[in-house]
PDB file of N, CA, C and O in Angstrom:
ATOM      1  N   UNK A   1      81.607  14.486 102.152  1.00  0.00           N
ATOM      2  CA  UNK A   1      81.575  14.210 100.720  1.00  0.00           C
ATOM      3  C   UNK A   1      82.538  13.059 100.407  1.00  0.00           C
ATOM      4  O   UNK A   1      83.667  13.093 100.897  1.00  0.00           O
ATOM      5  N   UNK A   2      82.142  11.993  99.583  1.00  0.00           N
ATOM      6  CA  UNK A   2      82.946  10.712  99.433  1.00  0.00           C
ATOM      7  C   UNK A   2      84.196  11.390  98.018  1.00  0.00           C
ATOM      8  O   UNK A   2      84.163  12.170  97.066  1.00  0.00           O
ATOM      9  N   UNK A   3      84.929  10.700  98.538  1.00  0.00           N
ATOM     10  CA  UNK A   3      86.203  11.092  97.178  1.00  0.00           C
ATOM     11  C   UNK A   3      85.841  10.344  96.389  1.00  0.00           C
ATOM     12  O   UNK A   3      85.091   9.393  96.607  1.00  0.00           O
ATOM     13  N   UNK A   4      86.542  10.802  94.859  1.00  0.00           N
ATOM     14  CA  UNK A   4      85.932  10.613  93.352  1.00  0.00           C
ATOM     15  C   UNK A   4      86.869   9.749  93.377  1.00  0.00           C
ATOM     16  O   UNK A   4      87.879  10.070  94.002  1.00  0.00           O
ATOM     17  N   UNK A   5      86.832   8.517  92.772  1.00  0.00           N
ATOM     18  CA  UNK A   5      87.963   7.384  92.516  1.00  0.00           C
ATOM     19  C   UNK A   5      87.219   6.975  90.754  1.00  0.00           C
ATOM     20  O   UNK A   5      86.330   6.214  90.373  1.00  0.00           O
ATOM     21  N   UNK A   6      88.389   8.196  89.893  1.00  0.00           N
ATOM     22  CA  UNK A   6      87.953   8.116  88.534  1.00  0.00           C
ATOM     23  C   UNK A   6      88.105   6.789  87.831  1.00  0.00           C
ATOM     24  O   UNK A   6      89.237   6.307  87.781  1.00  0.00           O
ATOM     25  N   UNK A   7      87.146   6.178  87.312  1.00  0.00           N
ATOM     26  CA  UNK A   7      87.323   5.328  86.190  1.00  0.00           C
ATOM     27  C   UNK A   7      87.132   5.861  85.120  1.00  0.00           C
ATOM     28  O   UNK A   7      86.404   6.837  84.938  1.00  0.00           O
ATOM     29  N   UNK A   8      87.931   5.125  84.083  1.00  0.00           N
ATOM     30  CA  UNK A   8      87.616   5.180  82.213  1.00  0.00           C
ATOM     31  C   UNK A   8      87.314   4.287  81.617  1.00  0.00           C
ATOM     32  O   UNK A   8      87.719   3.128  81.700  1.00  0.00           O
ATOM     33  N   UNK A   9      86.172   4.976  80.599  1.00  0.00           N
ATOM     34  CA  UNK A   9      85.461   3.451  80.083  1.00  0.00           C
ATOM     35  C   UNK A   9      86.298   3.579  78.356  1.00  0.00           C
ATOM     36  O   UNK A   9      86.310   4.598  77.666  1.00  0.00           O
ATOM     37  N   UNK A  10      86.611   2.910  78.176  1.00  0.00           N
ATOM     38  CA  UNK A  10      86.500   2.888  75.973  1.00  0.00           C
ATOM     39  C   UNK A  10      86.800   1.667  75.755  1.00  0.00           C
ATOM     40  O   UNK A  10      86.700   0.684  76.489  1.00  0.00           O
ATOM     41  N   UNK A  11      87.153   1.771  74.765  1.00  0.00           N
ATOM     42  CA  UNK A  11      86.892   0.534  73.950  1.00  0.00           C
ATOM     43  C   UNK A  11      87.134   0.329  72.377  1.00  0.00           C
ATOM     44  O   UNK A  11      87.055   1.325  71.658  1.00  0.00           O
ATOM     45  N   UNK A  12      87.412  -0.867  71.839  1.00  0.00           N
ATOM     46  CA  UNK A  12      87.541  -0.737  70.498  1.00  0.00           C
ATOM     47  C   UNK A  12      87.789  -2.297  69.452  1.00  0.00           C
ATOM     48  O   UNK A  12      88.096  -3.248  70.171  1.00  0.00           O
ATOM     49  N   UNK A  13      87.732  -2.524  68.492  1.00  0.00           N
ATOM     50  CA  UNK A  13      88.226  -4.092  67.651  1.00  0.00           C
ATOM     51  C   UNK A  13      89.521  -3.931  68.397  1.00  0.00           C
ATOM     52  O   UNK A  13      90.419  -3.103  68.542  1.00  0.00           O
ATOM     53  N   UNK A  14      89.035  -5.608  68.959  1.00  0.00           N
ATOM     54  CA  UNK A  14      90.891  -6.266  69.374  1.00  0.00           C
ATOM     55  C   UNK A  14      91.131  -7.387  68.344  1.00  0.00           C
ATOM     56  O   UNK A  14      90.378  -8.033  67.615  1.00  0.00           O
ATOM     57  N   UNK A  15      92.121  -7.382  68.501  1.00  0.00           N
ATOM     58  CA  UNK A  15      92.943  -8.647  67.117  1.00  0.00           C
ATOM     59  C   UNK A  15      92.653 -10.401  67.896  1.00  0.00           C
ATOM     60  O   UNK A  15      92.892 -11.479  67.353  1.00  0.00           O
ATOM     61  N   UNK A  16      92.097 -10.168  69.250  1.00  0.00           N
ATOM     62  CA  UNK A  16      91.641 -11.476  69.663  1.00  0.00           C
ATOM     63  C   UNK A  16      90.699 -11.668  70.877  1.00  0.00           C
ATOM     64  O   UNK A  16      91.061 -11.392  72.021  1.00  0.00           O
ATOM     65  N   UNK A  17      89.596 -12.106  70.604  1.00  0.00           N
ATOM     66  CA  UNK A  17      88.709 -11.842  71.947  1.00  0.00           C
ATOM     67  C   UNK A  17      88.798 -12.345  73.275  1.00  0.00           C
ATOM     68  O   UNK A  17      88.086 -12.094  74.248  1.00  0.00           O
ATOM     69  N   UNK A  18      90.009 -13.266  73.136  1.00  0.00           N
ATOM     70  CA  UNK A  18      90.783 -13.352  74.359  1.00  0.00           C
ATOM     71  C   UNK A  18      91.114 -12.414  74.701  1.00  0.00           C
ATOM     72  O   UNK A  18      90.768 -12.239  75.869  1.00  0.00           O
ATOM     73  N   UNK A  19      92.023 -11.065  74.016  1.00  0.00           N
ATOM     74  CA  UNK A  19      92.713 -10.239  74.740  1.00  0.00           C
ATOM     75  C   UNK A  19      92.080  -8.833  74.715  1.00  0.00           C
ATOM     76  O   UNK A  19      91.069  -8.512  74.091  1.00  0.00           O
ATOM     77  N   UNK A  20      92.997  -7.897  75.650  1.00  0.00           N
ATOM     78  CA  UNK A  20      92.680  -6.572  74.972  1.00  0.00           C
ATOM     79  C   UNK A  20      93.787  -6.194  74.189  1.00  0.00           C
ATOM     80  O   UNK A  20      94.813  -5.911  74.807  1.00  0.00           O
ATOM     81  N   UNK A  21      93.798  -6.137  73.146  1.00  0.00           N
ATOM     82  CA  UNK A  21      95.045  -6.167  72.055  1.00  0.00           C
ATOM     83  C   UNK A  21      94.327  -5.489  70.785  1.00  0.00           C
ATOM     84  O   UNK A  21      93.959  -6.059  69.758  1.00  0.00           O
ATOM     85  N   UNK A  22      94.210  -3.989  71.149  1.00  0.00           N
ATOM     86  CA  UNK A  22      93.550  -3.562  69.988  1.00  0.00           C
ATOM     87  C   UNK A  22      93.446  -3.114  68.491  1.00  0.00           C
ATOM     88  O   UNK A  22      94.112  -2.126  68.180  1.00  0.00           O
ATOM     89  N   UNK A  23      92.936  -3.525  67.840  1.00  0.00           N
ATOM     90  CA  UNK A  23      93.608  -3.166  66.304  1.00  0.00           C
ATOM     91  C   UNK A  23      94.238  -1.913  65.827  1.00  0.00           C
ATOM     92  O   UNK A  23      95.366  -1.914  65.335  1.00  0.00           O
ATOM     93  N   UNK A  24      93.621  -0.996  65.949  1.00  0.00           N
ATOM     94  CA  UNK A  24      94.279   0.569  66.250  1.00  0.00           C
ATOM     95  C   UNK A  24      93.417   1.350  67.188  1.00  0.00           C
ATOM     96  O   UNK A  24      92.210   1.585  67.238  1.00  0.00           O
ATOM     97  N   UNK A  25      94.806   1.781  68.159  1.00  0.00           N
ATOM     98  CA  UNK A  25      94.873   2.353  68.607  1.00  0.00           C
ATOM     99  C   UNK A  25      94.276   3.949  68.845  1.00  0.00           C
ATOM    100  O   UNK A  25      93.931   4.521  69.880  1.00  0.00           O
ATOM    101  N   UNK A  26      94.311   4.387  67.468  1.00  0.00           N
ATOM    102  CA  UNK A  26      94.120   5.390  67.498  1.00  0.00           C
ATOM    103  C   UNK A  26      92.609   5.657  67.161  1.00  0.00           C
ATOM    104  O   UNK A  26      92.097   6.720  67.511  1.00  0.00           O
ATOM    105  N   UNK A  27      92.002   4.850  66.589  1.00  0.00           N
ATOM    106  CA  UNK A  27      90.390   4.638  66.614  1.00  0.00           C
ATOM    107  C   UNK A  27      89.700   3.947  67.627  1.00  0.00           C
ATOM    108  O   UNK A  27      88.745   3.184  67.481  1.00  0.00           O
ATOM    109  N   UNK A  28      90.389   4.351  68.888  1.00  0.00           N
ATOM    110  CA  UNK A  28      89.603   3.504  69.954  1.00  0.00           C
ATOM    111  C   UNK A  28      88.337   4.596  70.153  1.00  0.00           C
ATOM    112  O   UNK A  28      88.313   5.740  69.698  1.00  0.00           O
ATOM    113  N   UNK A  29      87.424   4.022  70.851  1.00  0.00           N
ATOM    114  CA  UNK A  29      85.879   4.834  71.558  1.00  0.00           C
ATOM    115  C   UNK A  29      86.386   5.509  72.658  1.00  0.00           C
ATOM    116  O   UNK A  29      87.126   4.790  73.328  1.00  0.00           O
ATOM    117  N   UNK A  30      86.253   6.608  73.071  1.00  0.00           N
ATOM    118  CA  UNK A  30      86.580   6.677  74.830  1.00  0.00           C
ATOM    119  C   UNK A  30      85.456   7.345  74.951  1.00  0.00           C
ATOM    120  O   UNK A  30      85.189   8.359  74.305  1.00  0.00           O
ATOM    121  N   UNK A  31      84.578   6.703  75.965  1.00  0.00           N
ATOM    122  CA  UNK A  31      83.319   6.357  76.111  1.00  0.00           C
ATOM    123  C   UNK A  31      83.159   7.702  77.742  1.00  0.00           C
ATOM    124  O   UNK A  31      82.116   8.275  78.059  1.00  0.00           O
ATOM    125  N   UNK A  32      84.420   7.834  78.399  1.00  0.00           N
ATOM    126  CA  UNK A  32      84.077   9.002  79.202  1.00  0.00           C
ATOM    127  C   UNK A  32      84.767   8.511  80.773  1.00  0.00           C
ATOM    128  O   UNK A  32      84.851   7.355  81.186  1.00  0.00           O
ATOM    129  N   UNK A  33      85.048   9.303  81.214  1.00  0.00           N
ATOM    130  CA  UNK A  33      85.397   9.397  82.784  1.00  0.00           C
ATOM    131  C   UNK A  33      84.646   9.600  83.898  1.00  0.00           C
ATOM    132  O   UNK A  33      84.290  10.759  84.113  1.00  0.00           O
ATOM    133  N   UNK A  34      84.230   8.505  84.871  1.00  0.00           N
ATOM    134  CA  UNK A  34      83.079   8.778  85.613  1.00  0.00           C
ATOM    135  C   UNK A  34      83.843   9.161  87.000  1.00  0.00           C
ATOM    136  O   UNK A  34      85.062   9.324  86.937  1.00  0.00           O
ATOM    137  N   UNK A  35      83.148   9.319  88.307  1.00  0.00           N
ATOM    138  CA  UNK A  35      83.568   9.550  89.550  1.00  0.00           C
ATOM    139  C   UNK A  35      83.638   8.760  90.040  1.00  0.00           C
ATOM    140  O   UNK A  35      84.010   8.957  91.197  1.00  0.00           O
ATOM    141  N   UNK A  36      83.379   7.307  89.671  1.00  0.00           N
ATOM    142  CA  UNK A  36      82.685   6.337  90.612  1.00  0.00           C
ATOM    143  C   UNK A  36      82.736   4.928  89.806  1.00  0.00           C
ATOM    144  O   UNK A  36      82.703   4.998  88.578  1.00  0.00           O
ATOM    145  N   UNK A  37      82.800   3.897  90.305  1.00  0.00           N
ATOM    146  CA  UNK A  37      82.538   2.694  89.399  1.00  0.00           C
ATOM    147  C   UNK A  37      81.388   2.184  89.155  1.00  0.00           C
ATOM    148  O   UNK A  37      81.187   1.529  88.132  1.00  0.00           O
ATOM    149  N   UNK A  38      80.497   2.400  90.027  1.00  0.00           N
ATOM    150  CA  UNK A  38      79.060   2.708  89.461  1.00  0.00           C
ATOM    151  C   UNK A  38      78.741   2.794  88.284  1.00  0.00           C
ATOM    152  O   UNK A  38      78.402   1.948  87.457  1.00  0.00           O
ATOM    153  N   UNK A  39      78.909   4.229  88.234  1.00  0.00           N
ATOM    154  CA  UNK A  39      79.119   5.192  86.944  1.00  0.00           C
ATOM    155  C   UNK A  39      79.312   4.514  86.157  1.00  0.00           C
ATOM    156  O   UNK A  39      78.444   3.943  85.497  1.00  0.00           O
ATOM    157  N   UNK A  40      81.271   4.333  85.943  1.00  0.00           N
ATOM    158  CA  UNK A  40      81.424   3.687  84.875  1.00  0.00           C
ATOM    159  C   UNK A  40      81.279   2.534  84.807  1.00  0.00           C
ATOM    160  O   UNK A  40      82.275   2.120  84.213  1.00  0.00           O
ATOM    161  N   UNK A  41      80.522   1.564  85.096  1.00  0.00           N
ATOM    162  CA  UNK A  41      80.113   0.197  84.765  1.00  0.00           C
ATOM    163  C   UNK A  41      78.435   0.627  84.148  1.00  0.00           C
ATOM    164  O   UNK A  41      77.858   0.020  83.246  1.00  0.00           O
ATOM    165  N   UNK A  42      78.124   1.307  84.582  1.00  0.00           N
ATOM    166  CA  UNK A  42      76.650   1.289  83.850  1.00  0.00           C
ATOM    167  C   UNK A  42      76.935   1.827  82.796  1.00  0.00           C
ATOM    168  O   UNK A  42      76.501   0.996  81.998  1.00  0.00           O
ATOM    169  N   UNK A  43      77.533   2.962  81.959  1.00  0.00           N
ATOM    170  CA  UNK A  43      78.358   3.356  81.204  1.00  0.00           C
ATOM    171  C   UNK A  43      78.927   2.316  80.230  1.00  0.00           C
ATOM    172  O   UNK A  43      78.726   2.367  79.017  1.00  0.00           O
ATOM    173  N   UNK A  44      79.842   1.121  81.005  1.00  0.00           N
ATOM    174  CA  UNK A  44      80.170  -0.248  80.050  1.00  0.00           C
ATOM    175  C   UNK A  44      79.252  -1.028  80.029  1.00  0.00           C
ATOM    176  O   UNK A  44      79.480  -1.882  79.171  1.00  0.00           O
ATOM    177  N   UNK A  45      78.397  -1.174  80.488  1.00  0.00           N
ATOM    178  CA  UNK A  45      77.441  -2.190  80.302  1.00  0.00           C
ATOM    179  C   UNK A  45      76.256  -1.513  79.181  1.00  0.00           C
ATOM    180  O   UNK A  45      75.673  -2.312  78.448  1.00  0.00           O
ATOM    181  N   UNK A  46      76.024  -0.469  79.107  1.00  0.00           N
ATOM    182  CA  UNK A  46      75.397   0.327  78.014  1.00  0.00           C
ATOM    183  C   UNK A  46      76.287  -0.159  76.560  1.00  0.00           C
ATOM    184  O   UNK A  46      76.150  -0.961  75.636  1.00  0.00           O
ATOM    185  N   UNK A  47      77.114   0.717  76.946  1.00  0.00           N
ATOM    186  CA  UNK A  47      77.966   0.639  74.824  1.00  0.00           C
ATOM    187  C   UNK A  47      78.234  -0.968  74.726  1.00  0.00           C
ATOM    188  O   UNK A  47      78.031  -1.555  73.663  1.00  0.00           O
ATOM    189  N   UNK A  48      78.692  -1.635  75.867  1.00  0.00           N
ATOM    190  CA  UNK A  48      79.136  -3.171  75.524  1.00  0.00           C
ATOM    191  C   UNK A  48      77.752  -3.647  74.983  1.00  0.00           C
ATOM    192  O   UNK A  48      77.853  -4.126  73.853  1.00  0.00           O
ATOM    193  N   UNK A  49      76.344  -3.640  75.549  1.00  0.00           N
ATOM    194  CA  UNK A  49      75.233  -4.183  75.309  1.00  0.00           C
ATOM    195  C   UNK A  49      74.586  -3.586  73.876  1.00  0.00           C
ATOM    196  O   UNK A  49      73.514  -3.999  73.433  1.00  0.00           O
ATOM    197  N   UNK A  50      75.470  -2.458  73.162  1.00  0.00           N
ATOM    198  CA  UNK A  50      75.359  -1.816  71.776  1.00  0.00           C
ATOM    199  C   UNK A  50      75.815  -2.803  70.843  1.00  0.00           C
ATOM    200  O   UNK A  50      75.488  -3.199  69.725  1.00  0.00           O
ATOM    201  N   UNK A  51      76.578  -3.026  71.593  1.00  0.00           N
ATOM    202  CA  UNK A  51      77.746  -3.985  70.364  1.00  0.00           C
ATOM    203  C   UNK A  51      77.620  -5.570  70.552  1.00  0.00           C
ATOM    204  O   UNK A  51      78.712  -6.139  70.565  1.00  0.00           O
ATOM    205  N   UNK A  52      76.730  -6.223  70.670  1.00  0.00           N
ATOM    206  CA  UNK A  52      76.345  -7.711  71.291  1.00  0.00           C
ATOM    207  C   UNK A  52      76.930  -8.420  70.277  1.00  0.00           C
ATOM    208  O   UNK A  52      77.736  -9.349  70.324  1.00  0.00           O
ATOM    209  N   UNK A  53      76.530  -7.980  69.556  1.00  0.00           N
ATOM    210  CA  UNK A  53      76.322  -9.081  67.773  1.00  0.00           C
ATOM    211  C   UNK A  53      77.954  -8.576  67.565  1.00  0.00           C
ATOM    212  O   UNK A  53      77.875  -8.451  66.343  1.00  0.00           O
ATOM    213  N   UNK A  54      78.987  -8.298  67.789  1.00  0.00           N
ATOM    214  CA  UNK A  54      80.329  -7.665  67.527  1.00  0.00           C
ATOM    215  C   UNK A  54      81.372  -8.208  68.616  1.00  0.00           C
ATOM    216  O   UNK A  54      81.939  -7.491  69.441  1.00  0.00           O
ATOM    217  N   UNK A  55      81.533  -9.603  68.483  1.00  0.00           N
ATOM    218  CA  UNK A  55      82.627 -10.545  69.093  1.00  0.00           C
ATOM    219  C   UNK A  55      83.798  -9.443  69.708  1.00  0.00           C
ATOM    220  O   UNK A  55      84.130  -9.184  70.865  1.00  0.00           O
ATOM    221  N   UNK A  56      84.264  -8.921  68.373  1.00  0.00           N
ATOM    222  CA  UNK A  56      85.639  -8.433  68.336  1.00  0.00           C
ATOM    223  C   UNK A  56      85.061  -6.803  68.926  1.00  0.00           C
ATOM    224  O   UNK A  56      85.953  -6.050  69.317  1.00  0.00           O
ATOM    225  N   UNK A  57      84.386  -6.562  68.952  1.00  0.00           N
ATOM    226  CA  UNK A  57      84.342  -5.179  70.073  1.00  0.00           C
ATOM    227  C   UNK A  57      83.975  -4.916  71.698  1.00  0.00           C
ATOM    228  O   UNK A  57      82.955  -5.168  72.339  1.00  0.00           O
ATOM    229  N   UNK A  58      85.190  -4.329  72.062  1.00  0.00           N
ATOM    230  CA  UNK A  58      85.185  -4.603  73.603  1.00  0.00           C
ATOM    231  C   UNK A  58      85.537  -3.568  74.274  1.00  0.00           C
ATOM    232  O   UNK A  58      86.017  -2.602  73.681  1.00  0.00           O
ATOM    233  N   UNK A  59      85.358  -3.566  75.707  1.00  0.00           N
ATOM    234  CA  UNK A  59      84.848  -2.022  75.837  1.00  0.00           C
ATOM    235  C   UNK A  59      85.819  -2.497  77.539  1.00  0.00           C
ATOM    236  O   UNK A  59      85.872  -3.714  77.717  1.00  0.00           O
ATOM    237  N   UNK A  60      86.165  -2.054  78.102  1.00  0.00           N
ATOM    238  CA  UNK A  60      87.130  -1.831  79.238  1.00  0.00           C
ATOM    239  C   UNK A  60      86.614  -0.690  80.176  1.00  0.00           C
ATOM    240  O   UNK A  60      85.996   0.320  79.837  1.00  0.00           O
ATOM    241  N   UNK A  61      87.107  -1.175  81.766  1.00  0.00           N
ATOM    242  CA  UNK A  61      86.723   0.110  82.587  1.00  0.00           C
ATOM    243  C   UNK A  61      88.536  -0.370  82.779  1.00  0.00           C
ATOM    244  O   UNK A  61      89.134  -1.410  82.506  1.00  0.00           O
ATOM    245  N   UNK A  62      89.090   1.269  83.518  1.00  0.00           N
ATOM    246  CA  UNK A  62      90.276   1.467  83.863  1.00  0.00           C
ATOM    247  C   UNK A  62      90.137   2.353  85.106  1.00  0.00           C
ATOM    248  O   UNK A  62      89.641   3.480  85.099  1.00  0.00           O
ATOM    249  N   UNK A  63      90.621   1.729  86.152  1.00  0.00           N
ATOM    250  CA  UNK A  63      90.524   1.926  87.427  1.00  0.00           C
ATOM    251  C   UNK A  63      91.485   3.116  87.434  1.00  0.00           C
ATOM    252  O   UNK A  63      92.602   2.866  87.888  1.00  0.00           O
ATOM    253  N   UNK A  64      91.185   4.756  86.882  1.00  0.00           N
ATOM    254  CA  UNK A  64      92.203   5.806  86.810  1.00  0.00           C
ATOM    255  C   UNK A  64      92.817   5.488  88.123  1.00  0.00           C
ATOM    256  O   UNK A  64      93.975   5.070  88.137  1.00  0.00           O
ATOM    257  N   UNK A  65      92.178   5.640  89.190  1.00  0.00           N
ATOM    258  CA  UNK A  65      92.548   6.130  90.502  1.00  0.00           C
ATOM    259  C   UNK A  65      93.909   5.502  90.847  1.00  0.00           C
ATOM    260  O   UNK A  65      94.978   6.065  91.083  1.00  0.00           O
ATOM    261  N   UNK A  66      93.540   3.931  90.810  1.00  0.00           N
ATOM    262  CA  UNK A  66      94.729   3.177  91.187  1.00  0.00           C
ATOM    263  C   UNK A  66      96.360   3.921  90.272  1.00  0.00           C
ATOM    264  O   UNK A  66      97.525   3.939  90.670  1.00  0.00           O
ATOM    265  N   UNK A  67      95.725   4.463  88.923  1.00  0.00           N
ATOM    266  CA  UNK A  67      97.320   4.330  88.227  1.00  0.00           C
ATOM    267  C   UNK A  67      97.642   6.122  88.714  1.00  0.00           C
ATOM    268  O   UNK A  67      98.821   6.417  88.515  1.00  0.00           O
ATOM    269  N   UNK A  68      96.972   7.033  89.168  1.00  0.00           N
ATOM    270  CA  UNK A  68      97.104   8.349  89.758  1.00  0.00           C
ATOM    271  C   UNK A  68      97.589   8.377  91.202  1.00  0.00           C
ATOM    272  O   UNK A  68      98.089   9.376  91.718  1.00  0.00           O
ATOM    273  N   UNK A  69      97.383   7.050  91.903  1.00  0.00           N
ATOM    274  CA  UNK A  69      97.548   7.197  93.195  1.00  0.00           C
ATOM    275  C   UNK A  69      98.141   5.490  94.112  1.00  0.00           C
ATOM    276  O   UNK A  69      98.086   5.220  95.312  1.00  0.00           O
ATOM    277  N   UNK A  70      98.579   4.779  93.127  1.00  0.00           N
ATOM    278  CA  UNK A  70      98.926   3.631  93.794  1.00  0.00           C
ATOM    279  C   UNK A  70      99.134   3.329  94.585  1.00  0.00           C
ATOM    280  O   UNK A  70      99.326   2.121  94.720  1.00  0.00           O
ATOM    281  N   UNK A  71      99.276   4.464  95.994  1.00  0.00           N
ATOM    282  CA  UNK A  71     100.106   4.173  96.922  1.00  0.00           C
ATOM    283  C   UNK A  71      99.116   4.085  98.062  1.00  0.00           C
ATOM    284  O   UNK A  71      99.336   3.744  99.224  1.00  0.00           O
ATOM    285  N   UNK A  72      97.828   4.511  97.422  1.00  0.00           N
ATOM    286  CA  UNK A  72      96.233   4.792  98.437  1.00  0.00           C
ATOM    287  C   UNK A  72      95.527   3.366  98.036  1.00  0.00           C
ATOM    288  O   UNK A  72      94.562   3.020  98.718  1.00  0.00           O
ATOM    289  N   UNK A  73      95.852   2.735  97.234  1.00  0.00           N
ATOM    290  CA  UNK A  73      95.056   1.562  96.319  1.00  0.00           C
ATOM    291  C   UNK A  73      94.691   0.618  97.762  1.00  0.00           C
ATOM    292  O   UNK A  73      95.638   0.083  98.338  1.00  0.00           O
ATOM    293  N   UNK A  74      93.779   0.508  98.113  1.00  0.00           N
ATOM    294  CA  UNK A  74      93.026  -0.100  99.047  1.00  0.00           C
ATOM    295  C   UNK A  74      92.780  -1.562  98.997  1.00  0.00           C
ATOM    296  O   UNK A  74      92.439  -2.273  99.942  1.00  0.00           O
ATOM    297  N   UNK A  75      93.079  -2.048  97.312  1.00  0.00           N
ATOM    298  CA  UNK A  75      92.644  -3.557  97.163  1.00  0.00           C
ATOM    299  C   UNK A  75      93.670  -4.533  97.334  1.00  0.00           C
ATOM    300  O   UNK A  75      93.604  -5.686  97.761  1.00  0.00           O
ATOM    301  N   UNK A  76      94.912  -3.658  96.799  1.00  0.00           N
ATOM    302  CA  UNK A  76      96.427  -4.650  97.526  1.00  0.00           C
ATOM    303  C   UNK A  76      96.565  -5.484  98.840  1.00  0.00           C
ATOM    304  O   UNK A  76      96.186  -5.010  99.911  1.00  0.00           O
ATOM    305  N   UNK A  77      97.059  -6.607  98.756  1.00  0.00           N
ATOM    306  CA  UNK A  77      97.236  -7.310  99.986  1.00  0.00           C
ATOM    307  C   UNK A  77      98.189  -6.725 100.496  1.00  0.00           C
ATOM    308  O   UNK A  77      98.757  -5.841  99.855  1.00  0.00           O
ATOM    309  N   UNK A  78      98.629  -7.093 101.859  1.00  0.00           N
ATOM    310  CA  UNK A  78     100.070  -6.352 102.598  1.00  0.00           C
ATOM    311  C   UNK A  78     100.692  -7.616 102.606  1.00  0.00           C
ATOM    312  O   UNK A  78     101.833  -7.741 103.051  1.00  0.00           O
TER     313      UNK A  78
END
């Protein structure tokens, strides 16, 4: 069985579409926790493709795994 390497998708108005700098915080989307990046990219590519016409709404995956387990993070150089 392959291990779950959780991502999180949400999202919300940022104050600049350069950044992720979001207007509040506390009205962000959280769009859900997948097992897989798979998952959550089809997941962001769904709600992001909701919101086309909406510059200022932006939707993020967050690589849980890496910030639960940094020390397993596989993509770091040595």
């Amino acid at each position: 069985m392959e291990k779950s390497l959780l991502h999180l998708v949400f999202g919300g108005r940022v104050k600049d579409t350069r950044g992720v700098e979001f207007e509040d915080p506390s009205a962000l989307d959280i769009v859900g926790i997948y097992p897989n990046y798979k998952q959550a990219y089809d997941a962001w590519r769904g709600v992001s493709q909701r919101h086309v016409d909406d510059a200022r709404m932006k939707y993020v995956v967050v690589h849980l795994h890496r910030l639960l387990e940094p020390e397993t993070d596989t993509t770091k150089s040595s």
